[in-house]
N, C-alpha and C positions, 0 to 999 in steps of 0.2 A: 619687704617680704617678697616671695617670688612667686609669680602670678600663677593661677593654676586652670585649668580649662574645668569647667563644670561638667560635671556628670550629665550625659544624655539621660534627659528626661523621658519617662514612660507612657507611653501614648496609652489612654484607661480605654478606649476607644475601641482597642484593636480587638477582635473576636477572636479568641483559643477556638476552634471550632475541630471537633476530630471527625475525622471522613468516613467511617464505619458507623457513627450511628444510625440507626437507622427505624422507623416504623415495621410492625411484623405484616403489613398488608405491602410494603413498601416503599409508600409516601416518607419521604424524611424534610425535615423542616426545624430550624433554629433559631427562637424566637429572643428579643434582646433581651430580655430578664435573663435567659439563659445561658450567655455570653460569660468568661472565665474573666474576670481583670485580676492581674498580676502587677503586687504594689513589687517595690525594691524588694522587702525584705523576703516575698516570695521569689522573687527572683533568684536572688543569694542562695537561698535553702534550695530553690530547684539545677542549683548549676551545679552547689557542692556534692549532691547526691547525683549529678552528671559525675561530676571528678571522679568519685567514689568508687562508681558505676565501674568509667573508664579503668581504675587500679585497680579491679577487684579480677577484670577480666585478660587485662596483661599479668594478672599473676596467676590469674589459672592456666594462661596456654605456655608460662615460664614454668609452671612445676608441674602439670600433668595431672591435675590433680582437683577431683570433683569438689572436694572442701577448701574454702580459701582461707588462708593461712593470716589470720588477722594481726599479729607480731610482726610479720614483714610488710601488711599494709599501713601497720603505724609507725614503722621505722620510717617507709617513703614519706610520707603524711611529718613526718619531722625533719625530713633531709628537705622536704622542699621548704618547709616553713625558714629556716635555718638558713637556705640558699637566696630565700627572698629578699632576707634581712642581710644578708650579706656577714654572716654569722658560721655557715660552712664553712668544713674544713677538712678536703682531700687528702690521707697521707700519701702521697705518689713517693718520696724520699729516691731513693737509688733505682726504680722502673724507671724513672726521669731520661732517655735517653736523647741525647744533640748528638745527630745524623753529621755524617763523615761529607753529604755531595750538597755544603754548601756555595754559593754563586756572590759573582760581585756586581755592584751598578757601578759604573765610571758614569759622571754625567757635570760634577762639578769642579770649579776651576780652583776652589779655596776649599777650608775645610768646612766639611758639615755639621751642622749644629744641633738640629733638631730633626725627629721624625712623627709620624702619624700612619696608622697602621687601621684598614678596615678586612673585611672578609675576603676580599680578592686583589686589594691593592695597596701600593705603598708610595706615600709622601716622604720626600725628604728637602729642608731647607740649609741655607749654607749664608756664609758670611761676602758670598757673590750676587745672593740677593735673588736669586734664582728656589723655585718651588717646583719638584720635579713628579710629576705622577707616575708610578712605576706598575707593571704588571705583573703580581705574586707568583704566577705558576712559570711566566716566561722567562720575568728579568728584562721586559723590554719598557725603553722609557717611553711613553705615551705621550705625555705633555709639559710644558716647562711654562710656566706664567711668574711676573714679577709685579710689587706692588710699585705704585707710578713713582715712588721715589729712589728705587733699586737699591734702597739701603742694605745692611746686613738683616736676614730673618734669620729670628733667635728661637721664635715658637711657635710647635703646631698642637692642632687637636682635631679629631674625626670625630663624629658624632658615632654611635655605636650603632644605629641603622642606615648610614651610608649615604646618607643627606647632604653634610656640612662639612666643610671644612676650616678651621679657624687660623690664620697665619698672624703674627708680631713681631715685630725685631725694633729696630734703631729708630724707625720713623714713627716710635708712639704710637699707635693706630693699630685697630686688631680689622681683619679684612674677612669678613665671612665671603666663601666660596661655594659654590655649587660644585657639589664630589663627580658628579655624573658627566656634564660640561666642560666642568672646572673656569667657570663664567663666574665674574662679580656679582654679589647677591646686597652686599652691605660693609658698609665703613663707619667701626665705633672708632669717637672721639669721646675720651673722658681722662685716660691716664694723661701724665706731666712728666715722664720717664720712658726710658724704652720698655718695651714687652718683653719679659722673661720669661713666662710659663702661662699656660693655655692649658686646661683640661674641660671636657665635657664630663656630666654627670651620667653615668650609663643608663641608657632605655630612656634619656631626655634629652632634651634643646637647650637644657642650662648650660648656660660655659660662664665659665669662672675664667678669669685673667690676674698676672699678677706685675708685677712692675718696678724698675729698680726705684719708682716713685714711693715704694713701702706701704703700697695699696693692694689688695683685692678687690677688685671688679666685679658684680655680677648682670649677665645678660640675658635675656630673652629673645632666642633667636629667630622664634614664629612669629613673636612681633616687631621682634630687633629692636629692640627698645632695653636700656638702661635700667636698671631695677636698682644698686644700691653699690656704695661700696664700705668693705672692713677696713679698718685700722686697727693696729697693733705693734707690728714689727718695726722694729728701729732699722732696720738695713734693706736693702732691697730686696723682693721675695726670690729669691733664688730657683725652686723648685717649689712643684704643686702635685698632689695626685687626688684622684675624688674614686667613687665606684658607686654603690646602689641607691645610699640615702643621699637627703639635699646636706652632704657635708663635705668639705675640702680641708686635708692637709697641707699645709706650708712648712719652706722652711727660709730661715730670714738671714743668712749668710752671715756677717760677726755678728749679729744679735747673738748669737748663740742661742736660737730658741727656734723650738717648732711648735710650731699649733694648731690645733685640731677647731676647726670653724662651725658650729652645730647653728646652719642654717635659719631653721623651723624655731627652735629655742632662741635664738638672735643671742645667741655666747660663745667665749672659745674655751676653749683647755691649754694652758700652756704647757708646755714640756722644755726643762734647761737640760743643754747639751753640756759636755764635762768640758773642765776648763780650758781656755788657749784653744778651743776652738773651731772650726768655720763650717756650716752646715752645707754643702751644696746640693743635693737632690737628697729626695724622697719617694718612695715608692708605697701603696695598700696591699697589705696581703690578703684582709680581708676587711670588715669596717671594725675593727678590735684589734689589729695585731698590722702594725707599719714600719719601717725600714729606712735607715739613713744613712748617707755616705759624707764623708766628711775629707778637709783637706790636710789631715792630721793621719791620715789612712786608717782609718776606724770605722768601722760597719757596728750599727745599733739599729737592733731591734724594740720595739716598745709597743708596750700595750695599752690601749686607753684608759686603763686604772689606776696606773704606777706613772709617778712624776720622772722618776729614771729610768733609763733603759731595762727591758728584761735580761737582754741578750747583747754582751760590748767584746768585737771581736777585735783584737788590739793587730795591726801590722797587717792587716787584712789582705794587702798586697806587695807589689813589692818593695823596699825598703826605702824612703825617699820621697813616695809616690803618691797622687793624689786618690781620692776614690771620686770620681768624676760624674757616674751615673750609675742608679739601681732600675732594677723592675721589677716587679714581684708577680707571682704566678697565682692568679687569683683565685681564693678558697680553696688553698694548699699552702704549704710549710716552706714554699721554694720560691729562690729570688736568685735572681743573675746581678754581679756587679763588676761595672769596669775602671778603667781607669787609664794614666800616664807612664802604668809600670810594665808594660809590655804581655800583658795576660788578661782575659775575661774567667770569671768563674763563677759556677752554680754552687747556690749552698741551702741547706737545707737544715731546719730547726728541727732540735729534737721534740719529742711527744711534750715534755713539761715546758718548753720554753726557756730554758738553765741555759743551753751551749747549742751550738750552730759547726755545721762540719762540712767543707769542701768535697764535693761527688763529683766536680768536672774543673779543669783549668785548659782553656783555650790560648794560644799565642795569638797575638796580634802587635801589630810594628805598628806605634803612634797611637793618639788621646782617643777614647771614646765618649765620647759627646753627648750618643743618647740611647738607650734601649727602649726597642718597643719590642712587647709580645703578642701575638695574634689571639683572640677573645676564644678560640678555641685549644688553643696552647699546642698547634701543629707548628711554629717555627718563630724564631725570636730575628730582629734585625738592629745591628749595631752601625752608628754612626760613625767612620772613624776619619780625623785627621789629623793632620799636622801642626796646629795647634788648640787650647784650650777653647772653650765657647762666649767666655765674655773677656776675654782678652789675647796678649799675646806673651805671656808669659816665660814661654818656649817655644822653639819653632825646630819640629823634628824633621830635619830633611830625608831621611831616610824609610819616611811614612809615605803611603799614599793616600790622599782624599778621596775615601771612597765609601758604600752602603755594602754589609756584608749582611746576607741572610745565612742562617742559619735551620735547617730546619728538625723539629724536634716529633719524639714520641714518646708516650707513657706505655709502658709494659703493661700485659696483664699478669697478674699473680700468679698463673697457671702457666703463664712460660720461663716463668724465674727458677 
C-alpha cells in the first residue's frame, strides 16, 4: 500500500483567546478553564463555514446583490466537489483555440521520445540520451543532463508542484531529479526491462513506472523508497497516464488490453481492445472517461463502466498510419492525438459520449512521439522526429528532430 503522511495532530493546549474581551472597569484576564480547545471535528465544521463564508461573499460582489443566491452557491459547492474527484467535466468543444505563433526547440541530435511539462518549463528526452530543460515563455534551453549510462531516455514525468523530476529509458533505472537544479536526487533499481512510461499522481510524490518487463512499479519519492509492484499485462506496459486518485491507466501493447489499476482497493479493471490490435499510448480525460491510440489507426474512448470502448473512431488519421500518442485535456471532452501520418489533431466528444468530431488538424513532417499539455491548458507541446519511440521501424528523412509548442486558448462564450 502507499504510504501516507499522518495528519498534523492538534495541539489541545493552544489558547483561542479573542483580544476584545475585556472587564467593564478594564482589567482583562483569561483564566485556563476558559481557554477554547478545538478537537478535528470542530476544526472541519469551523473551516467549511470559512469556505462558505468565503463563496457567499465572491458572489455577492459578482451579482451586486444584497441577497445571496444560494442555487449558484450549491452549483459551486458541486463543481468543486466533482473537480476534487476528478469527476469534472468542462465543455470547451470549438472555444478550444491552438494559436497560429507556435516556436520550435532544436536541441537534440536523434529523435525525441518523451516529454515533461510544469508551469513554467519543459523536459524533453531523446534516443541520444540527453534530458533537456527548456524555458516555457522563451524557448531557451537551460540545461542538458544525462543518466551515467547515456543510454536512450524513453520516460519522463514532473511532479505537478515542480519538485521532481522522473527520467527511464534503456538502462532499466528510473532517476529522480531535482526540477529547480536539475541535480541527482535518487536512483530506483527494481525493473528487469527498459522504462517505458513514468507518471506522477497529481498534487503527489507517487510515481508509478512502467516497463517492457510487464511490471508496474510504485514509488515514494519523499522517502524514495519502493512501495510495491502490479502485475498483469502480458506485454510490455507501453503507455500510462494517472490524475487525482491513487489510480493508474495502462496500456500493454499486443496484450491487447488496458487496465485501470485502483490503488487503495489493491484491484484492476481490465478493458479488451478490438481485435489484431496493438495498444500504444493512453491518455485521462478525467478519472471516468480515457483515451487510446492504437497502431491499427484507431482512437477509443472508454469509460470506467463499459468493458468496450464508448467511442471507436476508425481511420483516425491518415491511411496507413500509426496513432503514436494522445493527451487529453483534463476535465473536458478534448484530446489532441498524433501520429506517423503527417498531421496532429484536436477532437472533441460529443455531450453523450456516442461520436467524437475533429475541430483542429495540424501538419506536421515526421512521428510524434509524445504530447504533453500544460495543467492550465494555455499551450500543448509535441515531440517530433524521425523515427518511432521504441524502435526504428521507419526512418523519415525529410522530418526534423525537434519540440514544437504549441500554444492554446479557450474562448469565452460571450465572444463566440
Amino acid at each position: 500500500m502507499v504510504k501516507r503522511l499522518a495528519d498534523p495532530e492538534v495541539d489541545e493546549n493552544v489558547e483561542d483567546i479573542d483580544s476584545d474581551f475585556s472587564d467593564d472597569d478594564g482589567a482583562s484576564s483569561v483564566s485556563d478553564t476558559g481557554s477554547v480547545e478545538e478537537t478535528a471535528q470542530g476544526k472541519r465544521l469551523r473551516l467549511a463555514k470559512q469556505y462558505l463564508d468565503k463563496l457567499e461573499n465572491e458572489q455577492l460582489k459578482s451579482e451586486n446583490d444584497t441577497e445571496i443566491n444560494r442555487d449558484l452557491i450549491a452549483h459551486r459547492l458541486q463543481q468543486d466537489v466533482l473537480a476534487e474527484k476528478g469527476k469534472l467535466e468542462t465543455r470547451v468543444g470549438k472555444r478550444l483555440c491552438v494559436l497560429e505563433n507556435k516556436f520550435t526547440l532544436k536541441g537534440h541530435r536523434l529523435s525525441p521520445t518523451c516529454l515533461a511539462i510544469t508551469d513554467t518549463h519543459l523536459f524533453s528526452g531523446s534516443k541520444d540520451g540527453a534530458i533537456i530543460k527548456w524555458d516555457l515563455s522563451t524557448g531557451k534551453k537551460l540545461s542538458v543532463v544525462k543518466h551515467d549510462s547515456k543510454k536512450q531516455i524513453l520516460a519522463l514525468a514532473a511532479s505537478s508542484d515542480n519538485v521532481y523530476l522522473a527520467s527511464g529509458g534503456q538502462d532499466k533505472i528510473i532517476v529522480l531529479w531535482d526540477i529547480e537544479s536539475m541535480t541527482f536526487v535518487k536512483c530506483f533499481r527494481k525493473h528487469r526491462g527498459p522504462i517505458t512510461a513514468l507518471t506522477f499522481q497529481r498534487n503527489s510524490h507517487l510515481l508509478m513506472s512502467g516497463s517492457a518487463d510487464r511490471s508496474v512499479n510504485l514509488w515514494n519519492c519523499d522517502d524514495k523508497l519502493y512501495i510495491e509492484s502490479l502485475y498483469g499485462h502480458q506485454d510490455m506496459v507501453a503507455d500510462m497516464d494517472s490524475f487525482l486518485q491513487e489510480r493508474v491507466v495502462t496500456v500493454g501493447g499486443h496484450d491487447k488490453t488496458l487496465r485501470l489499476w485502483k490503488i487503495q482497493e489493491e484491484s484492476q479493471l481490465v478493458f479488451n481492445g478490438h481485435k489484431n490490435t496493438v495498444l500504444d499510448c493512453v491518455s485521462m480525460l478525467n478519472e471516468e472517461h480515457f483515451v487510446t491510440g492504437s497502431q491499427d489507426n484507431v482512437l477509443a474512448v472508454w469509460h470506467i463502466k463499459k468493458k468496450k470502448p464508448a467511442i471507436t473512431q476508425l481511420q483516425a488519421h491518415a491511411k496507413g498510419s500509426w496513432v503514436s500518442a494522445v493527451a487529453g485535456l483534463k476535465n473536458t471532452e478534448c484530446f489532441i492525438s498524433g501520429s506517423n501520418g503527417g498531421n496532429v489533431k484536436v477532437w472533441a466528444c460529443a455531450e453523450n459520449y456516442r461520436s467524437m468530431e475533429c475541430i483542429r488538424s495540424i501538419e506536421i513532417i515526421g512521428t510524434v512521439n509524445s504530447i504533453v499539455i500544460s495543467h492550465d491548458n494555455s499551450c500543448f507541446a509535441l515531440a517530433v522526429g524521425q523515427e518511432p519511440k521504441m524502435g526504428r521501424w521507419w526512418s523519415d528523412k525529410a522530418a526534423r528532430n525537434r519540440v514544437l509548442v504549441f500554444p492554446m486558448a479557450i474562448e469565452d462564450e460571450v465572444n463566440r
